[in-house]
C-alpha positions as CSV (number, residue, x, y, z in Angstrom):
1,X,93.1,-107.0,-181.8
2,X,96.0,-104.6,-181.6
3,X,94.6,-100.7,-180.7
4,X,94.3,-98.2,-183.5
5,X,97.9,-95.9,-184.3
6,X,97.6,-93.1,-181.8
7,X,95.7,-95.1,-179.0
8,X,95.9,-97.0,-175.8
9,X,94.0,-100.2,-174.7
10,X,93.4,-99.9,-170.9
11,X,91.6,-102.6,-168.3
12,X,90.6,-101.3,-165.1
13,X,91.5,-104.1,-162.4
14,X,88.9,-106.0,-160.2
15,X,86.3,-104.3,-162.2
16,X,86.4,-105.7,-165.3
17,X,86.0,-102.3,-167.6
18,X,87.9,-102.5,-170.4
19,X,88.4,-98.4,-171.9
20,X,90.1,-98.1,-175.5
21,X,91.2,-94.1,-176.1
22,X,92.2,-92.8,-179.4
23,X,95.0,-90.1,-179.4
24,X,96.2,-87.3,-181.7
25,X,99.2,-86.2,-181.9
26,X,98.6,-82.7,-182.5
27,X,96.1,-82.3,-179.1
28,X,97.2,-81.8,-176.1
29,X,96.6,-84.7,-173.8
30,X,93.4,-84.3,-171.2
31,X,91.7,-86.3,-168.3
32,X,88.7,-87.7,-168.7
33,X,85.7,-89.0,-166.6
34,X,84.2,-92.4,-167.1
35,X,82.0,-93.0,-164.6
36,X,84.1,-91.6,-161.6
37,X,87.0,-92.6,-163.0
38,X,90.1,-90.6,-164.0
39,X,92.2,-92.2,-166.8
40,X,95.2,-89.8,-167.5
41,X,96.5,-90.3,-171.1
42,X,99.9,-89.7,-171.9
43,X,101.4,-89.2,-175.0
44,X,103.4,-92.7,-176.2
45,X,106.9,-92.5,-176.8
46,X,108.7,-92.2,-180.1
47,X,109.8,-94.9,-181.9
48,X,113.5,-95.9,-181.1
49,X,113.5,-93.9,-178.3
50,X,112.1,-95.8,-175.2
51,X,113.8,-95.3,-172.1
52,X,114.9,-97.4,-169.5
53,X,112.6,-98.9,-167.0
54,X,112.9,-97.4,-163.2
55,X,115.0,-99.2,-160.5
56,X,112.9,-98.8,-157.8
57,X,109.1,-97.9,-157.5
58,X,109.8,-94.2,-156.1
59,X,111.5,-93.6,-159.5
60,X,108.7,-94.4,-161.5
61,X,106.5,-91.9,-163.0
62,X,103.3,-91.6,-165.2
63,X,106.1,-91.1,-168.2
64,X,107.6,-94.0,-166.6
65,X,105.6,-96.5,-165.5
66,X,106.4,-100.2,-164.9
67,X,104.4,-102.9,-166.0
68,X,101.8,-104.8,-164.6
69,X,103.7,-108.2,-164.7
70,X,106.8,-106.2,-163.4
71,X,105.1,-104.8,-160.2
72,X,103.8,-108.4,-159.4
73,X,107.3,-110.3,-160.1
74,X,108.6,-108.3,-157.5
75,X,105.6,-109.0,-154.7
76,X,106.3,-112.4,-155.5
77,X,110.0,-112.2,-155.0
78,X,109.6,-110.0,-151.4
79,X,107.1,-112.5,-150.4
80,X,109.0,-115.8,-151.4
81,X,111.5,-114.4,-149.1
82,X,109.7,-114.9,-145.6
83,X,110.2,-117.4,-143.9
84,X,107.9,-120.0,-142.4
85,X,105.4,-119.0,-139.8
86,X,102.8,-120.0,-137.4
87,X,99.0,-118.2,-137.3
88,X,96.1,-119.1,-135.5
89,X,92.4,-118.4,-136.3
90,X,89.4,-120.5,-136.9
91,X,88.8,-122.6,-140.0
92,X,86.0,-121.2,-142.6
93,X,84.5,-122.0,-145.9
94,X,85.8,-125.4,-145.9
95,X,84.9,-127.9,-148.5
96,X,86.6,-131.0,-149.5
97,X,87.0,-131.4,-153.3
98,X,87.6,-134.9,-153.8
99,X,90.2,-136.0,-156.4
100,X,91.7,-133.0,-156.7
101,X,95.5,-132.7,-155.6
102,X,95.1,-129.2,-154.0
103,X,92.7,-128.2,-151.2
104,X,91.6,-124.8,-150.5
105,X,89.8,-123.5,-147.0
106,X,89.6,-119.6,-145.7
107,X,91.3,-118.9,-142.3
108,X,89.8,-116.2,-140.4
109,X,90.6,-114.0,-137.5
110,X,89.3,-114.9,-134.2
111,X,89.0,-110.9,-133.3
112,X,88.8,-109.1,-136.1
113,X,87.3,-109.7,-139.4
114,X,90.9,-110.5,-141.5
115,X,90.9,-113.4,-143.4
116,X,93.6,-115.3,-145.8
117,X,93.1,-118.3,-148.2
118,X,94.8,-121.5,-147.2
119,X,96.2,-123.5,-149.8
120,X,97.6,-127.2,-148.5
121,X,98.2,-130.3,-150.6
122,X,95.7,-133.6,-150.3
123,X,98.8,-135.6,-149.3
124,X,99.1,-133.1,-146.9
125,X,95.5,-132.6,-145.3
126,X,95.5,-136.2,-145.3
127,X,98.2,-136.9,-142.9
128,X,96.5,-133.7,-140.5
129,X,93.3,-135.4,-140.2
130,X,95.5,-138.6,-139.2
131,X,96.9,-136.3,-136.4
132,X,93.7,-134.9,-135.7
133,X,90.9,-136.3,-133.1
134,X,88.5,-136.2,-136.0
135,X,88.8,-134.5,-139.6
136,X,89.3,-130.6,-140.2
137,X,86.3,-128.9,-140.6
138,X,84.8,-125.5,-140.6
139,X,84.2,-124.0,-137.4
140,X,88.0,-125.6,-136.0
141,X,90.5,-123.1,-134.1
142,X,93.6,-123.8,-135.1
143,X,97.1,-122.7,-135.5
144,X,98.3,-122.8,-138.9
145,X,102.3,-123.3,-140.0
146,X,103.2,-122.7,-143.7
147,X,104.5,-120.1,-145.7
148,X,103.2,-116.8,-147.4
149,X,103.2,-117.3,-151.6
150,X,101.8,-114.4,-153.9
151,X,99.6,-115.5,-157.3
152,X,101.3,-113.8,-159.8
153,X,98.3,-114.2,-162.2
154,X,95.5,-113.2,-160.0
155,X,97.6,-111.3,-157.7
156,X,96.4,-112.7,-154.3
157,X,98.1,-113.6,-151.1
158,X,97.9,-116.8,-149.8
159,X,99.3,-119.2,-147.4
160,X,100.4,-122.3,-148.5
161,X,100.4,-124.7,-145.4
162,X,102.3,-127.7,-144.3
163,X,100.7,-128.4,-140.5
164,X,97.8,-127.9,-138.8
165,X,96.6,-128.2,-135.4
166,X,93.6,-127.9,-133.4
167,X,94.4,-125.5,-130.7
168,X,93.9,-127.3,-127.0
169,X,91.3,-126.1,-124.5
170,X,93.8,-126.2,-122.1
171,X,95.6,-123.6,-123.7
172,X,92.2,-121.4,-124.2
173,X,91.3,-121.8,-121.1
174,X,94.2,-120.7,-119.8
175,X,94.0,-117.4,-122.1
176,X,90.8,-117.1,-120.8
177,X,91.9,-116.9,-117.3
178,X,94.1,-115.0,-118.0
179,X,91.9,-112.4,-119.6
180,X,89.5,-112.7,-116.6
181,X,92.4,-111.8,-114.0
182,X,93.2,-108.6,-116.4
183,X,89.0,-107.9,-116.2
184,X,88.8,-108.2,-112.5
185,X,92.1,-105.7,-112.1
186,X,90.0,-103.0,-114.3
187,X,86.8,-103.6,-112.0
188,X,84.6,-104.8,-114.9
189,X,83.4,-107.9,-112.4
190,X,82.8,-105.6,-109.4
191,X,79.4,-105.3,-107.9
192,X,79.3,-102.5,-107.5
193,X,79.1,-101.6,-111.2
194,X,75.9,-104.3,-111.5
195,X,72.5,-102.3,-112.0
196,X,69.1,-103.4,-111.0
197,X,66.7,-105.3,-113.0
198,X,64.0,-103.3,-113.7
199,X,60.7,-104.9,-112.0
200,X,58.6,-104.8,-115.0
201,X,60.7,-103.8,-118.2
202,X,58.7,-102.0,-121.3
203,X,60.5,-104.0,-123.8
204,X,63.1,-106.9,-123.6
205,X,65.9,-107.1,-126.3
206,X,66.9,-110.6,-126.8
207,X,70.1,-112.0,-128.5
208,X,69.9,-115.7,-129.5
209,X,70.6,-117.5,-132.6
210,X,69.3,-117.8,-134.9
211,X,66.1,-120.7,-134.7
212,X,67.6,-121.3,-131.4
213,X,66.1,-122.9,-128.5
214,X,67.2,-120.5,-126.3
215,X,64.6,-118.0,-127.9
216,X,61.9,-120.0,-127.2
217,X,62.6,-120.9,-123.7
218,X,62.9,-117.1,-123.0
219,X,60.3,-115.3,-124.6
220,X,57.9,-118.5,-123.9
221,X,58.3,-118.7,-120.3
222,X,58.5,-114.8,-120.1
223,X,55.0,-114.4,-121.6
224,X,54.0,-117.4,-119.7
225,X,54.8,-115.3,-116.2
226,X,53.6,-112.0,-117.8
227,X,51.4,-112.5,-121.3
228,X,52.1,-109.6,-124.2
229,X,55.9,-108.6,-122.9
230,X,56.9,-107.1,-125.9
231,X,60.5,-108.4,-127.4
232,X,63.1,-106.7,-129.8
233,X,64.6,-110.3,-131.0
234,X,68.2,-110.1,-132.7
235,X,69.2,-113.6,-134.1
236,X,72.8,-113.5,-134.7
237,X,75.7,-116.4,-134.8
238,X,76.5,-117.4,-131.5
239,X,79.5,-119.8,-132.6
240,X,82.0,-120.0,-134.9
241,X,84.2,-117.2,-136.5
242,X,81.5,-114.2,-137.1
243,X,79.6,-114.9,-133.7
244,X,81.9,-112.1,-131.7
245,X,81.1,-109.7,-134.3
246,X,77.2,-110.3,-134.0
247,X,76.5,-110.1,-130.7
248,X,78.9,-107.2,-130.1
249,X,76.9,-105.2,-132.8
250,X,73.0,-106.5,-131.5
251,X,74.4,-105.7,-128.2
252,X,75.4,-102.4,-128.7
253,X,72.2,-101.5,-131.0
254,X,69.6,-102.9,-128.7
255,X,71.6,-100.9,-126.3
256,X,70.9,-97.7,-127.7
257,X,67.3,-98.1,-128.6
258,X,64.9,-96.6,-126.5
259,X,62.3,-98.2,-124.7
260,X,64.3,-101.0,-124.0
261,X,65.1,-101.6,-119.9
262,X,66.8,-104.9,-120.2
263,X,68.9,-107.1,-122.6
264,X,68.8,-110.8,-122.4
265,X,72.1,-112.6,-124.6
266,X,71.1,-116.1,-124.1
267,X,72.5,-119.6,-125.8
268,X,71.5,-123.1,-125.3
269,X,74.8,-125.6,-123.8
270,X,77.4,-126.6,-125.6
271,X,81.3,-127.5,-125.8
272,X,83.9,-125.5,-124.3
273,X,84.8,-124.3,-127.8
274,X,81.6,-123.4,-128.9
275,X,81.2,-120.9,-126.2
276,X,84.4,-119.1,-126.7
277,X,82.9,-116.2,-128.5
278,X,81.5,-115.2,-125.1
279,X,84.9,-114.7,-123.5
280,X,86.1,-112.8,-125.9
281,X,87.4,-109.5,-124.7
282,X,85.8,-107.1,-127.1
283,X,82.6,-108.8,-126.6
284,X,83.1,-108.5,-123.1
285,X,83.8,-104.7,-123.1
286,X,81.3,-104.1,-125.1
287,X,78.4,-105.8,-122.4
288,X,80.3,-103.8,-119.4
289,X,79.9,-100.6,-121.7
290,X,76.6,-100.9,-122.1
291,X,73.7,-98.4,-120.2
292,X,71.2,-100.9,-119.9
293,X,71.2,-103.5,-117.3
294,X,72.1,-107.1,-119.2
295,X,71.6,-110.6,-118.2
296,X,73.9,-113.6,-119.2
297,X,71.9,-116.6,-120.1
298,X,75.0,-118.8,-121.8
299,X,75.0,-122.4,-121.8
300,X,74.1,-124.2,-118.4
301,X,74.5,-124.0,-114.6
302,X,78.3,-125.0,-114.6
303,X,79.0,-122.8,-117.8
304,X,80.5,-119.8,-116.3
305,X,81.9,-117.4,-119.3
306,X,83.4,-114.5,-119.3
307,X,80.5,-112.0,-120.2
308,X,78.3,-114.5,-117.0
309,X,81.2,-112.1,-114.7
310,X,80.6,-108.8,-116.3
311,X,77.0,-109.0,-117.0
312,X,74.6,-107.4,-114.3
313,X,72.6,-111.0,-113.7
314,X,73.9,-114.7,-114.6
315,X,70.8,-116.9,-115.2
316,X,72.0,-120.6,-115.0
317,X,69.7,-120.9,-118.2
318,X,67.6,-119.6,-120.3
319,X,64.4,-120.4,-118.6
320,X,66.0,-118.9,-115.5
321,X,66.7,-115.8,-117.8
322,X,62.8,-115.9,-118.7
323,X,62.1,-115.7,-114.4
324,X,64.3,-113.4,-113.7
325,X,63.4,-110.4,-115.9
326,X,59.9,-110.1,-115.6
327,X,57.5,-111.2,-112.5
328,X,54.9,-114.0,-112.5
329,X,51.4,-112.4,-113.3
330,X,49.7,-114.9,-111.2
331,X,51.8,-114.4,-108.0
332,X,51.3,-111.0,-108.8
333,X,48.0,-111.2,-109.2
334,X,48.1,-113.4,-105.4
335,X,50.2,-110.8,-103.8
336,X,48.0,-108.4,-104.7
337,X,44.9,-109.8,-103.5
338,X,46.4,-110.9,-100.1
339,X,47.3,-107.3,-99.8
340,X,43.9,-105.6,-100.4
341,X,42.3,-108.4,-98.1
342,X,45.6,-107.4,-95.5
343,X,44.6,-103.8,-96.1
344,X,40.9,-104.2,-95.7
345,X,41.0,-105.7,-92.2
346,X,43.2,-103.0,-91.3
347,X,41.1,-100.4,-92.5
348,X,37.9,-102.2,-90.9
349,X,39.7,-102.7,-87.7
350,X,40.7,-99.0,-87.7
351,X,36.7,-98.1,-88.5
352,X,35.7,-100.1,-85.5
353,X,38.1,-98.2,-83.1
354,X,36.8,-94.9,-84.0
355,X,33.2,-96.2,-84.2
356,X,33.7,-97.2,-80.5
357,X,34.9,-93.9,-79.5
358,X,32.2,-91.9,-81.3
359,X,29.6,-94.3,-79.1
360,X,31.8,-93.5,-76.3
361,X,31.8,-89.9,-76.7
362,X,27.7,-90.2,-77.6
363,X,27.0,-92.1,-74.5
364,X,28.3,-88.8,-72.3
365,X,25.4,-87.0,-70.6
366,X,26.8,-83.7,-72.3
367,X,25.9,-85.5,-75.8
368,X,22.4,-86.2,-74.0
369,X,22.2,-82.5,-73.1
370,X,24.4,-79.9,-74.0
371,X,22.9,-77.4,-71.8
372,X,24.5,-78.7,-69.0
373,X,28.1,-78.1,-69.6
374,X,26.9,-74.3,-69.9
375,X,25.1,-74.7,-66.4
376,X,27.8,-76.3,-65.1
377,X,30.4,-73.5,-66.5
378,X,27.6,-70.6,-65.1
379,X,27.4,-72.3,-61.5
380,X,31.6,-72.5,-61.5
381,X,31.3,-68.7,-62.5
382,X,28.8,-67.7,-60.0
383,X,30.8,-69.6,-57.1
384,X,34.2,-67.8,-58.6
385,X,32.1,-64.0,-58.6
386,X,31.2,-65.2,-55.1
387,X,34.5,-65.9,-53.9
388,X,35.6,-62.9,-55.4
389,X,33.3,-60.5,-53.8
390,X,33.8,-62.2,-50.1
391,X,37.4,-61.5,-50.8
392,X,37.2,-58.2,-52.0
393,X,35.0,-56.8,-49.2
394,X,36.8,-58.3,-46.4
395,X,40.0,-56.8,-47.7
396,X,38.0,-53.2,-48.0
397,X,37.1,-54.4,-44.0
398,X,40.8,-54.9,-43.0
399,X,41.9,-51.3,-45.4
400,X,38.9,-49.2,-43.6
401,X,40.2,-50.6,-40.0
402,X,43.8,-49.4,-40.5
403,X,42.7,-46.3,-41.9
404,X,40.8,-45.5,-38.4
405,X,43.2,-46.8,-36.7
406,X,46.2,-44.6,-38.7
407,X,43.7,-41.7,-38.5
408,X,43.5,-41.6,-35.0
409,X,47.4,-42.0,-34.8
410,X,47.9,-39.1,-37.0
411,X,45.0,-36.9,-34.9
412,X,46.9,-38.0,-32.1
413,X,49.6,-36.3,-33.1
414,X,48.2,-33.3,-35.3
415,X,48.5,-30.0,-33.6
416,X,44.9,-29.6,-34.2
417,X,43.9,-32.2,-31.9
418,X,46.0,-30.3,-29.1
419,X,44.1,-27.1,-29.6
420,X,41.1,-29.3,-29.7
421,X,41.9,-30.4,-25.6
422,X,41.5,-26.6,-25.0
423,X,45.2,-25.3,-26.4
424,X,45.9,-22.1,-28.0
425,X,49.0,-20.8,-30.1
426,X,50.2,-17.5,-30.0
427,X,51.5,-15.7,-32.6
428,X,53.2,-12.3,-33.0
429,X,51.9,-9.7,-35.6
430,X,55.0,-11.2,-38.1
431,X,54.0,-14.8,-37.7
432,X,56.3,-16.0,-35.7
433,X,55.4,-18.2,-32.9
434,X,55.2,-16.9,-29.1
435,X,56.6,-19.8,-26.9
436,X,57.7,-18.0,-23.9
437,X,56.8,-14.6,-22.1
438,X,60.3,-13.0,-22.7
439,X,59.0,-13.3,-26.8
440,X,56.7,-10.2,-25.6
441,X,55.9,-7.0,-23.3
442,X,53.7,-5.3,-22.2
443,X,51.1,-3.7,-24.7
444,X,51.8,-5.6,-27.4
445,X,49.6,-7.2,-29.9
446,X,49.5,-11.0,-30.6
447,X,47.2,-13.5,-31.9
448,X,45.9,-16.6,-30.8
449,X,45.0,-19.7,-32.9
450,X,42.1,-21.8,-31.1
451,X,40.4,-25.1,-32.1
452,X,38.0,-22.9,-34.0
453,X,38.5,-19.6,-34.9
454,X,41.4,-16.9,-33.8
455,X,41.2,-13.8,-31.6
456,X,43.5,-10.9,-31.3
457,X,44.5,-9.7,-28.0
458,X,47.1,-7.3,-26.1
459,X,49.7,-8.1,-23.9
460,X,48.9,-6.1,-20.4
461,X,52.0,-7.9,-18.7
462,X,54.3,-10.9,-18.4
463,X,55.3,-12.9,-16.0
464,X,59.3,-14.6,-16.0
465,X,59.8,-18.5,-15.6
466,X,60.3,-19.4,-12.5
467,X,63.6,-20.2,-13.0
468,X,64.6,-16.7,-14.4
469,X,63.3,-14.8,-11.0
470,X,66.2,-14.0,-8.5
471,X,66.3,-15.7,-5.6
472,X,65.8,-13.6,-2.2
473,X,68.9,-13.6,0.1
């Protein structure tokens, strides 16, 4: 039905909205909201007057727009253009459609989440399956050669594809090695980064798939060692193209939930392929940037991934997993009663030791009596006052000898003990001592000093020394 005079019929792409807006010429043109979106109206041109369509798409204007179909001939005509080229990614959303000349599949990133429909003929897929071990399927890493085409009517990008083959294990090995050297540069495999399991965790996060065997061999042999452990489950893909981003996002969710002290990432054997996803180096990163302490379960004893290396325990299995992060109740439970038995002996043996003291001590005469020790102590003072007195009185002996004997030295000596054999001393009136007759004459006055007493007396004459009187010729 062709739109009203005055109007526009619009169609908003990939929504399917259909707007019809009627115009007059005599308003001015305004935006309106439908529904969060903005359709600008713009007024058609006259009659006889359209202008030429824009070169290039910087030229074009709302005035000037170019038309759909316009827009996607030239897509089509940059993108017929490239030339051939070779992708890899992993095959998804595959299904046969039998009869039909064309078959369609999804090829998806083995990293990121980027995808691009695969178009290839029958004739085509046919002759790959020849070439192949066994048919293509979903699931396959491959590498892709064919050639980028544009859908003019839908307006999708697709690659149309004209060989495809199954990328070797030999060649992801080798990648993988070579992502392991780059690891092992950075440290991520050092041990001295690895944390301690916690003896008995709160909670255990667990990444398995989904109905997996794995899950039950962990959380059944945990609780079997320690009944009621608590689990924060996450069943994610563990193989195929979205299995990197599952476990990189249950990883790094259990990781920051708290109450859980260790996460378990565990996954039953399997081919080389189908445990690619765990040596992928985002993955990887994403376990060595995690705070709490993770153990590898993946695959079996001589499966040795990339996130076994970076992980802070590698359990062989599962059920090693299971043993490893929680202790055995019933050894426990042993251990614990060896050690109180262990520790009651040693506290009987101790309670002997002192008892045989205390009936050592007990058995001492001073426990019998405890008088004695204060007779004893009273005889040992008595004795020591003893002693003491002996000492002192025999020293007080020696001290009253010597003071006789210094006494009589000193009287000895003393003028007082020569006046006391009968001597006198004579003194003049001034004081001054008479010592020979020439000190005097006749009729003077002098005094004598006896042993006892003094007397006064006058000089009625003096006689010379002898050896002062002349000698007769």
């Amino acid at each position: 039905m062709a739109p009203p005079a005055g109007g526009i019929t619009g169609a908003v792409v990939g929504a399917e909205v259909s707007v019809t807006v009627s115009l007059c010429h005599s308003a001015a043109p305004a935006p309106r909201r439908d529904r969060g979106t903005v359709v600008h109206v713009t007024q058609p041109p006259t009659p006889g007057r359209a202008r030429p369509l824009a070169r290039l798409a910087r030229e074009t204007t709302a005035e000037n727009p170019w038309p759909l179909r316009l827009l996607a001939t030239k897509i089509e005509e940059y993108v017929s253009k490239m030339t051939q080229v070779w992708v890899e990614g992993q095959v998804v959303q595959f299904s046969r459609r039998p009869g039909a000349g064309m078959q369609f599949l999804t090829l998806r990133d083995t990293d990121a989440d980027v995808s691009i429909s695969v178009s290839l003929y029958t004739r085509t897929l046919a002759a790959i399956d020849r070439a192949l071990p066994e048919p293509l399927d979903s699931g396959a890493r491959v590498v892709v050669q064919g050639r980028p085409t544009y859908w003019t009517k839908r307006g999708t990008l697709q690659l149309l594809a004209e060989d495809v083959r199954l990328v070797g294990v030999g060649d992801l090995l080798a990648r993988i090695e070579q992502l392991r050297r780059i690891l092992a540069a950075e440290g991520l495999f050092d041990a001295e980064r690895k944390r301690p399991l916690p003896f008995l965790p709160r909670r255990v996060g667990l990444v398995c798939g989904r109905g997996s065997k794995a899950e039950d061999d962990v959380v059944v042999n945990a609780r079997l060692r320690w009944p009621g452990l608590p689990f924060e489950i996450r069943e994610v893909a563990v193989q195929g193209a979205s299995a990197v981003r599952e476990v990189t996002a249950a990883i790094r969710e259990l990781d920051a939930m708290e109450g859980i002290d260790v996460i378990v990432v565990a996954r039953g054997g399997g081919a080389v392929e189908d445990l690619l996803p765990f040596s992928d180096e985002g993955l990887v990163r994403a376990a060595a940037a995690a705070r709490t302490p993770l153990v590898s379960a993946i695959g079996h004893e001589t499966d040795c991934p990339l996130l076994d290396l970076v992980a802070d325990y590698r359990a062989s299995t599962p059920t090693d997993a299971a043993r490893r992060i929680v202790p055995d109740l019933a050894q426990e439970t042993v251990g614990l009663d060896s050690a109180r038995a262990r520790l009651r002996e040693i506290l009987a043996q101790r309670l002997d030791a002192e008892q045989r003291g205390l009936d050592q001590v007990r058995a001492r005469p001073i426990m019998t009596d405890p008088s004695v020790i204060i007779r004893d102590r009273v005889a040992e003072l008595d004795a020591a006052r003893e002693r003491i007195r002996r000492g002192l009185d025999h020293a007080l002996t020696l001290a009253a000898s010597d003071l006789r004997a210094e006494r009589a030295r000193l009287t000895a000596l003393s003028p007082q003990g020569v006046l006391d054999r009968g001597y006198t001393i004579l003194r003049r009136p001034g004081g001054a001592v008479i010592t020979s007759a020439e000190d005097v004459k006749k009729g003077d006055l002098i005094e004598g000093i006896l042993s006892s007493g003094r007397l006064v007396a006058q000089v009625v004459g003096a006689t010379k020394p002898a050896s002062q009187i002349p000698a007769a010729d």
